[in-house]
Residue frames as a rotation matrix with the C-alpha (Angstrom) as fourth column:
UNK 1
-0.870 0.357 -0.341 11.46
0.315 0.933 0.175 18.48
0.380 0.045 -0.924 -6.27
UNK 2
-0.198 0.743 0.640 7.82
-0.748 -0.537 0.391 19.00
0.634 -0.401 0.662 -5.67
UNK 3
-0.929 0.147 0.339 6.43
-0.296 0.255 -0.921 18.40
-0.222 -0.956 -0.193 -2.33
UNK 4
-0.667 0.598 -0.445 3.61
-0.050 0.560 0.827 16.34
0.744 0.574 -0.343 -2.14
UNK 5
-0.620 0.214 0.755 0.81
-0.778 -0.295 -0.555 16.88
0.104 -0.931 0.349 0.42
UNK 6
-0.563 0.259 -0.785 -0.26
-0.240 0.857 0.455 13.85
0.791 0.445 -0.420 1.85
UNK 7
-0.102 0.276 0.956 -2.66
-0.932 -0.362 0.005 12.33
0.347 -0.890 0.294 4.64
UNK 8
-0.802 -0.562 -0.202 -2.18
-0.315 0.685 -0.657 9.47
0.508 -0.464 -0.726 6.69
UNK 9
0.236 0.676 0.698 -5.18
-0.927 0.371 -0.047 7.20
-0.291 -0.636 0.714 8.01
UNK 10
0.995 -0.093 0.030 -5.01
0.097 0.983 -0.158 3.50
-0.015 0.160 0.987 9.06
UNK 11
-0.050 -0.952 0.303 -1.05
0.025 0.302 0.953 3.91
-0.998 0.055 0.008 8.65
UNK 12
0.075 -0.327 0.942 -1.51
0.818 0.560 0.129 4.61
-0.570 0.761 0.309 5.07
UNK 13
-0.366 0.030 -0.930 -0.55
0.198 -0.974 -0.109 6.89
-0.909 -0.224 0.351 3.20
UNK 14
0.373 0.837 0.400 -3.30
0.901 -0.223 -0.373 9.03
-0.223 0.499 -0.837 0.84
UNK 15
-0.718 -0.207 0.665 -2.87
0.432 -0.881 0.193 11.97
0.546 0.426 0.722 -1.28
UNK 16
-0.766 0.468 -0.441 -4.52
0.154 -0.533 -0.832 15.27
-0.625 -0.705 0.336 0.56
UNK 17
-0.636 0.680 -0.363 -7.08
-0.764 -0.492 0.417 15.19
0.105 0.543 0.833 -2.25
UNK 18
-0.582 0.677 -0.449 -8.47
0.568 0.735 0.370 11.76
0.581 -0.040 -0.813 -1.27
UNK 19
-0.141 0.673 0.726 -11.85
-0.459 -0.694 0.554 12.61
0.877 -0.255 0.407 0.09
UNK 20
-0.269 0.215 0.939 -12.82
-0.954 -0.195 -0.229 12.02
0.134 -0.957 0.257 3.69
UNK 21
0.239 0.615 0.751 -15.32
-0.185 0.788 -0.587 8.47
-0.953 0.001 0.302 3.06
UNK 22
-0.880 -0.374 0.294 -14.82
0.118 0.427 0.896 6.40
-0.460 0.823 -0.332 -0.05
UNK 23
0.342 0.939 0.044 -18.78
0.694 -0.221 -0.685 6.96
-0.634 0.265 -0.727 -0.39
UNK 24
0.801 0.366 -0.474 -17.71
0.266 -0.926 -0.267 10.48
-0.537 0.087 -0.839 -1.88
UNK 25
-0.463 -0.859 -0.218 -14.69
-0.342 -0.053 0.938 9.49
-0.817 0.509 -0.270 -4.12
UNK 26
-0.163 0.266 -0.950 -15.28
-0.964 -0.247 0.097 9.18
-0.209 0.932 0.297 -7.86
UNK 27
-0.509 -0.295 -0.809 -14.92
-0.623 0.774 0.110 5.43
0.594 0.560 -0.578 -8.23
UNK 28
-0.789 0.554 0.266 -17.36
0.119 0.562 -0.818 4.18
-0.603 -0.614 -0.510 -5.32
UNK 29
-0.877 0.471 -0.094 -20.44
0.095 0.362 0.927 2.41
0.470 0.805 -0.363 -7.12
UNK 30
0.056 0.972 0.228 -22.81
-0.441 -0.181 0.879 1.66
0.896 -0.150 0.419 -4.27
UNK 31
0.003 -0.349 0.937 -22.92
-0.975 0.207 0.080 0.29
-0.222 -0.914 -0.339 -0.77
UNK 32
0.855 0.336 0.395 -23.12
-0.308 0.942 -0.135 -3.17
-0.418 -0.006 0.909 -2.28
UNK 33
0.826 -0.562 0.037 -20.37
0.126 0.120 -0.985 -3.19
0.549 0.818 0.170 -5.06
UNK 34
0.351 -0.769 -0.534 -17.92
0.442 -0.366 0.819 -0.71
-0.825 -0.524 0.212 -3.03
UNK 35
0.079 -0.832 -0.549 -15.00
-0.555 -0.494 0.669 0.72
-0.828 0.252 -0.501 -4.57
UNK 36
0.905 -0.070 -0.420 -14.56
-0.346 0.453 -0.821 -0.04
0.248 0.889 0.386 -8.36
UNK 37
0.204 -0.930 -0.304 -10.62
-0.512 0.164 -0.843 -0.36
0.835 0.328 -0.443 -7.95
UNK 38
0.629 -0.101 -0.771 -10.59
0.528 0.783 0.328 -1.90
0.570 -0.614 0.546 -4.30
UNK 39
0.965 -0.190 0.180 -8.56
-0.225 -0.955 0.195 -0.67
0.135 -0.229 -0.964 -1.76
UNK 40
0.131 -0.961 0.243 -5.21
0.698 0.263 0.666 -2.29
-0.704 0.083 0.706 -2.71
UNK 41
-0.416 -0.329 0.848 -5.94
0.908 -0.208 0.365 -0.05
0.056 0.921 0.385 -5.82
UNK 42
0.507 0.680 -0.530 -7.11
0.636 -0.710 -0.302 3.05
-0.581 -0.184 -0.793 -4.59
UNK 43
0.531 -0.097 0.842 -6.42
0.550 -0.717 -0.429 6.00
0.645 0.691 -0.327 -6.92
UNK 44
0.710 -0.238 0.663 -5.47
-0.578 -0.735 0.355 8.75
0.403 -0.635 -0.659 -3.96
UNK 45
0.982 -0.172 0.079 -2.55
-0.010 0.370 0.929 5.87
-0.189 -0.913 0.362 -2.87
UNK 46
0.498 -0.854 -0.153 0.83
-0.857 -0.458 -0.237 7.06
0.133 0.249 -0.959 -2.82
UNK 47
-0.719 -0.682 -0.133 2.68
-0.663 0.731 -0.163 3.53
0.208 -0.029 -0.978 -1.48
UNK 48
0.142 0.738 -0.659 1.08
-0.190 0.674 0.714 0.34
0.971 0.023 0.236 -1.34
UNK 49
0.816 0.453 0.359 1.19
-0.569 0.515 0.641 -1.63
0.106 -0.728 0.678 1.49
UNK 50
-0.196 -0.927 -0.319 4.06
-0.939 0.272 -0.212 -3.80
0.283 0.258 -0.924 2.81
UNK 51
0.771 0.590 -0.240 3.69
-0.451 0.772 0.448 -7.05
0.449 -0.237 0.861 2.68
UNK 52
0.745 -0.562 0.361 5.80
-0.003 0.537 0.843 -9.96
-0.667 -0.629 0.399 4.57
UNK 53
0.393 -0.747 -0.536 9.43
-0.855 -0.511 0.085 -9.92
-0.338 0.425 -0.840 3.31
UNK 54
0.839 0.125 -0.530 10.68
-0.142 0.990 0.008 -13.01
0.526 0.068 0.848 1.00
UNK 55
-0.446 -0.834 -0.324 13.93
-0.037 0.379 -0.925 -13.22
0.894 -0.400 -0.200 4.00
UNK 56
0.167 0.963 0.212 11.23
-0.558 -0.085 0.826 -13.83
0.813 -0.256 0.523 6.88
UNK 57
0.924 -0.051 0.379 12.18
-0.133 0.886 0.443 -16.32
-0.359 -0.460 0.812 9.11
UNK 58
0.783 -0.613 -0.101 15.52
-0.002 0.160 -0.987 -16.39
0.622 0.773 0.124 7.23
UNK 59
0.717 -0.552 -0.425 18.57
0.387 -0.192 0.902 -16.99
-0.580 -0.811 0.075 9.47
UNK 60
-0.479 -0.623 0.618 20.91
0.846 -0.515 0.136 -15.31
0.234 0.588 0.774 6.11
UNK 61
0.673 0.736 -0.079 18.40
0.740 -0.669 0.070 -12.38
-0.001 -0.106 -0.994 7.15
UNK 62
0.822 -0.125 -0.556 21.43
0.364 -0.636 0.681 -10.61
-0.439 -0.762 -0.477 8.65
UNK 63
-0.110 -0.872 0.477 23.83
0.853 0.163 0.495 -11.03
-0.509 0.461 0.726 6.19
UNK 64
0.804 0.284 -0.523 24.18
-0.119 -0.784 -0.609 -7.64
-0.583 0.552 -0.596 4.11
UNK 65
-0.386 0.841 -0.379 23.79
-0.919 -0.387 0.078 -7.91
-0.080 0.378 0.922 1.43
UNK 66
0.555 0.722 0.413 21.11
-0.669 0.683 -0.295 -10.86
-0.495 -0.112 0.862 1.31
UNK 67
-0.622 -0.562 0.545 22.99
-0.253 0.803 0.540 -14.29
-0.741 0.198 -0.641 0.68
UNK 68
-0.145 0.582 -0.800 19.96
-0.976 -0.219 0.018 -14.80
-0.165 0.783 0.599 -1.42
UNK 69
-0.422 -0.160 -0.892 20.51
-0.764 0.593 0.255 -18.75
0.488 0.789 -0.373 -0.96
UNK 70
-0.931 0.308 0.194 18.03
0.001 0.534 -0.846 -19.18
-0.364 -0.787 -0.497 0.86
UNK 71
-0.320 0.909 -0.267 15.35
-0.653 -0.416 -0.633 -18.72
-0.686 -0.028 0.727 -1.45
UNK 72
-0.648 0.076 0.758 13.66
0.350 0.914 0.207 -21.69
-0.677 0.400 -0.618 -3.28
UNK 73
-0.821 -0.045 -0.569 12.69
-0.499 -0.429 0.753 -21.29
-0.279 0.902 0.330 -6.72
């Protein structure tokens, strides 16, 4: 399996080729626009973000595996 070399700012992780400032990455337009792709969609991101989980607040939370009937459709 290849090893991937990655770097870690903000808690996120970035391939080691992302550059330093988004100013100096292929897809930044101008200081007005920004980033063409945004930075949910950066190119150089290896995982997105987690967002909030849909068993939140769930009191089946604990159940393994997820009762699942708690979720409204």
């Amino acid at each position: 399996m290849k090893k991937v070399l990655t770097v870690t700012m903000d808690g996120i992780r970035y391939h080691a080729s992302r550059p330093a400032d988004c100013r100096h990455c292929f897809f930044w337009k101008n200081r007005k626009k920004g980033c063409v792709l945004g930075k949910e969609n950066c190119y150089y991101l290896i995982e997105p973000p987690k967002g909030p989980s849909k068993c939140e607040g769930c009191p089946y939370k604990r159940a393994k595996p997820c009762t699942v009937s708690c979720w409204t459709a």
